[in-house]
N, C-alpha and C positions, 0 to 999 in steps of 0.2 A: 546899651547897644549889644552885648552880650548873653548867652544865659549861661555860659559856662559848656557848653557844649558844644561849640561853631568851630567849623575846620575852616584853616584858616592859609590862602595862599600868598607867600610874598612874589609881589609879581616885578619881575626884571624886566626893567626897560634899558635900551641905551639907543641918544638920539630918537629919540619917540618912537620908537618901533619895542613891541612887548617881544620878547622869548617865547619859541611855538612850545618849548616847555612848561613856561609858565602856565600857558593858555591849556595846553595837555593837563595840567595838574589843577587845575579849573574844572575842565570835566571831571577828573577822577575824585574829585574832593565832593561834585555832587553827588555820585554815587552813597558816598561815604556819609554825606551827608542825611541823604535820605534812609540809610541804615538808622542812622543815629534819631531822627527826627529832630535834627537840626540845620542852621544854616549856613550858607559859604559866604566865606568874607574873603578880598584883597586887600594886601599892603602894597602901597604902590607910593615910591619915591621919585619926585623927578621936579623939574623946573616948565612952565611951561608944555604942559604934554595934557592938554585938556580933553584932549579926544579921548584916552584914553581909559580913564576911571570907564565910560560908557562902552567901552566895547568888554570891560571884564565883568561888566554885566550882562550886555549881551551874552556872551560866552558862558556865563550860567550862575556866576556869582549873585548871591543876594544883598550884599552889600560892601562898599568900598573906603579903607580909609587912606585917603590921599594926603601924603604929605609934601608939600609946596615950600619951596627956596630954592634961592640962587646956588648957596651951597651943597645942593642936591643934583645940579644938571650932569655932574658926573659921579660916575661912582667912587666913596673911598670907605672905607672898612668902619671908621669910626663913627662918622655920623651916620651911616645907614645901620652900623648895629645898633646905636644908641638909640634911633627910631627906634625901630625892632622891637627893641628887649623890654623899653617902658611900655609899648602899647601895648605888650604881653603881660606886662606887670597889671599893668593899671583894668583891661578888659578881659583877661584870663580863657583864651582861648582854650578848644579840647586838643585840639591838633594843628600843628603847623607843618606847613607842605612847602618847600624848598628846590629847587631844580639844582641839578649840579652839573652845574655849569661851574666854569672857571669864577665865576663872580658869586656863585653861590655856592662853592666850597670854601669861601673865604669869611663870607658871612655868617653863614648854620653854625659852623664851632665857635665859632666867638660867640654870639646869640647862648647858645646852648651854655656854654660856658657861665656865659656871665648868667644865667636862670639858676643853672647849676640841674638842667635837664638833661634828658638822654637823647643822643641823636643817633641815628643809623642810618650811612651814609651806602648811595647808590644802588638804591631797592630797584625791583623788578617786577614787583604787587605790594599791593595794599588791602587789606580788607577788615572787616570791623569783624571780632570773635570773641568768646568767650573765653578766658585760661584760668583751668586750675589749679594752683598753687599745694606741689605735695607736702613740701616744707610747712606751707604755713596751714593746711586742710582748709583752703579758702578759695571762691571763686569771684574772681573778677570779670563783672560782665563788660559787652562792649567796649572790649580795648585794642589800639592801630594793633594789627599783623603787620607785620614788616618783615617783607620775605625777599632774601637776595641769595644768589650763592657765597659759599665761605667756603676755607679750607683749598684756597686755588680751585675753584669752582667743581668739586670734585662733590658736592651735597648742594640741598636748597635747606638756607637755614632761618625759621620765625622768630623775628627777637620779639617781644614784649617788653614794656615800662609800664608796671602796676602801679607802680609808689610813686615816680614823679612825674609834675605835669608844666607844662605840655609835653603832648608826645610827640616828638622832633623826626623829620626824615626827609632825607633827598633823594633826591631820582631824576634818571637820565631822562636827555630827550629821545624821543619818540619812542618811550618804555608803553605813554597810555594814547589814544587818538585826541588827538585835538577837534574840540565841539564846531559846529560851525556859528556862526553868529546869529542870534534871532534878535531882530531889531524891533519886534514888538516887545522883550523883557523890561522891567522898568526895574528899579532897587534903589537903594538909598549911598547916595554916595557923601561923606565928609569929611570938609576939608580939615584937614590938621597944620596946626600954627607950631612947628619943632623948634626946639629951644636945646641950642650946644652949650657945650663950656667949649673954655679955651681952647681946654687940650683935645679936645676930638677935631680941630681945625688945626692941626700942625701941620699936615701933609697937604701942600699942594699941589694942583695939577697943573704944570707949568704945557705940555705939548700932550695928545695925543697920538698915535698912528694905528690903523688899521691893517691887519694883512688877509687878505682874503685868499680862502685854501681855492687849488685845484680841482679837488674831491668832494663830489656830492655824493654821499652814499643815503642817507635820510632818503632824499627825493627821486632818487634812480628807479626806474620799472624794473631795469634789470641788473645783477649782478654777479661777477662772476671772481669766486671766493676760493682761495688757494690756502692750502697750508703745508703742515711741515712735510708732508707728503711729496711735496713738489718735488723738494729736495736739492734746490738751490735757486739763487737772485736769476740767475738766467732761465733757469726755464719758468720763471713766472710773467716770461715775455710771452710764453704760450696764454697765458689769461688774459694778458695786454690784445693778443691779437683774434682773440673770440670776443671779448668785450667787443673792442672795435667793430666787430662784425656785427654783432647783437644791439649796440645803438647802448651800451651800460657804461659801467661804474666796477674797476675791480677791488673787490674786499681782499682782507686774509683772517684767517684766525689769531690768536695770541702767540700763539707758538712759530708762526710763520714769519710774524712782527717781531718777535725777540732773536730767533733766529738772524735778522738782518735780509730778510728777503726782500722784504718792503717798507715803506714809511710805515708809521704809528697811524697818519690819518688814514690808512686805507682799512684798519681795524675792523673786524662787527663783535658785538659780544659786549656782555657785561660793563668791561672796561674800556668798548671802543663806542662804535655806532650804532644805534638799535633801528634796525630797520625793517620796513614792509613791503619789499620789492614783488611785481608780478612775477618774476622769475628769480629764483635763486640758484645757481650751478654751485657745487660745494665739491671741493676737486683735492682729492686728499687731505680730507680734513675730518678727523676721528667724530667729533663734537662733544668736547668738554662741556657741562652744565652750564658755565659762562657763556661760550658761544651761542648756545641753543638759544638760549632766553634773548639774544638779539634777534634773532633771524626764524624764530621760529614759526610766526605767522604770516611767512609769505608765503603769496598765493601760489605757489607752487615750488616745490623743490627737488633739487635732482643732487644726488650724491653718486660720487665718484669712488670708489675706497675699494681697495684687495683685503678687506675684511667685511665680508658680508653680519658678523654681529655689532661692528663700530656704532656708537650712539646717534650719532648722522645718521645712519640708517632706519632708526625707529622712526624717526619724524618726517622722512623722506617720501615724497609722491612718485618717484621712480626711483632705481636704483641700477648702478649699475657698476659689476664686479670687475676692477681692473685697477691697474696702473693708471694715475691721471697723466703722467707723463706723457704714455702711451697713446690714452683714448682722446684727450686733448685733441691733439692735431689732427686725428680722424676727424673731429666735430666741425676744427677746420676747414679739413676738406672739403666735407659732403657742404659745408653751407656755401664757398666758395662756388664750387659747382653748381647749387640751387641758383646764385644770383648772377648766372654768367647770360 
């Protein structure tokens, strides 16, 4: 089922609905694949979710290994890594692709752990390279890039794993686009029969609850993105009332979040929400290497900053020198008066 080369996605379901992650890390695992000239595989754990295996085919996967039980309808650490780690053992994938999400930072280190593989947690590319090793005057072909910011997002840094395998990584959502589904793909899906021991069934799930956020920034067209700039929780009611205006979603930066200006959900960047908005306002907000890498691909950006060389500014479609404090409620204004 294997050749030793197949990148390989675990795919997150909960309640039969897969992760747009997951499904993002589908497409990007074909790329990767066809670098390699090899093929895309899913790991997919659930109870009853038979639609499913078919549409991560659809989605681009070349084949599927479905593991079926009762003790799978919800997720717990033990028996989902135990899946995991034997089917890694036993078919020896080249790479495995992980979302990190809450349920998939839970599982990647355990997984990796128990392989006794490398993992590099919340990338922001992928891509298949060559590296040569000065130490050892040796070149390793076709090995995962795994490219995140480090160092408080202040560098972009590639880690490589030459020696061990698989080469392990996770990554946020909406870092890659999610494929659309072709319902002409066909691939091979099979079923897998999981076998626990005791001890990985200790933890039961006696209740669930759901909370569902306020904040949509993923799916927002528009969004309008404060930082430390602002320079305090009340005047980031000025972004409150241009979003309102604009039909958006307000972001902040890291520094605006730690600050205590705003919730953590309203985050972009790195370590918050990666997103593609058709408009981006960015309203005193320098742009640390973290941030950038969320937000850098929307279709349009406008930056606000009294330092016309700030790193926001490079990637910026307009730009404009001031105080956002200031130029905020001007924007106010004039739309105010456009829709009277």
């Amino acid at each position: 089922m294997t050749d030793g080369r197949d990148v390989w996605v675990f795919i997150e379901q909960q309640n039969g609905k897969i992760a747009d992650t997951s499904l993002e890390l589908v497409g990007k695992a074909c790329e990767l694949a066809r670098t390699l000239g090899s093929r895309v595989g899913g790991v997919l754990c659930g109870y009853q979710v038979e639609a499913l295996p078919q549409l991560v085919i659809q989605c681009g996967a070349d084949f599927v290994l479905w593991a079926d039980h009762p003790e799978l309808e919800y997720y717990r650490t033990l028996p989902y890594a135990r899946i995991l780690s034997n089917l890694i053992r036993e078919r020896a994938p080249y790479i495995v692709l992980i979302g990190a999400t809450p349920l998939g930072r839970d599982l990647a280190p355990r997984v990796a752990s128990t392989l006794r593989a490398g993992l590099t947690a919340d990338c922001t590319d992928l891509q298949i390279g060559d590296y040569y090793s000065r130490r050892e005057g040796k070149t390793y072909k076709d090995l995962l890039f795994q490219i995140r910011p480090a160092f408080g997002g202040n560098l972009i840094a590639t880690i490589v794993n030459p020696l061990m395998h698989p080469q392990m990584a996770t990554v946020r959502e909406g870092v890659f686009r999610k494929p659309e589904p072709d319902a002409t793909r066909q691939g091979t899906i099979e079923r897998i029969q999981p076998t626990f021991e005791e001890k990985d069934l200790v933890l039961q799930v006696l209740s669930r609850e759901s909370r569902e956020s306020n904040v949509n920034l993923k799916d927002a067209a528009v969004i309008v993105a404060g930082g430390a700039g602002m320079g305090s929780k009340e005047n980031f009611q000025l972004l409150h009332e241009l979003a309102n205006l604009l039909g958006g979603e307000v972001g902040a930066s890291r520094a605006a979040v730690d600050a205590g200006f705003i919730s953590r959900e309203h985050q972009v960047g790195q370590t918050g929400t990666t997103v593609r908005p058709r408009l981006y306002i960015a309203a005193g907000i320098s742009g640390a290497v973290q941030h950038r890498a969320g937000m850098s691909e929307s279709n349009k950006i406008i930056a606000i900053n009294t330092d016309p060389n700030a790193p926001i500014m490079q990637i910026a479609h307009y730009k404009i020198i001031g105080d956002a404090r200031e130029v905020i409620p001007l924007m106010i204004k004039a739309l105010r008066e456009k829709t009277r």
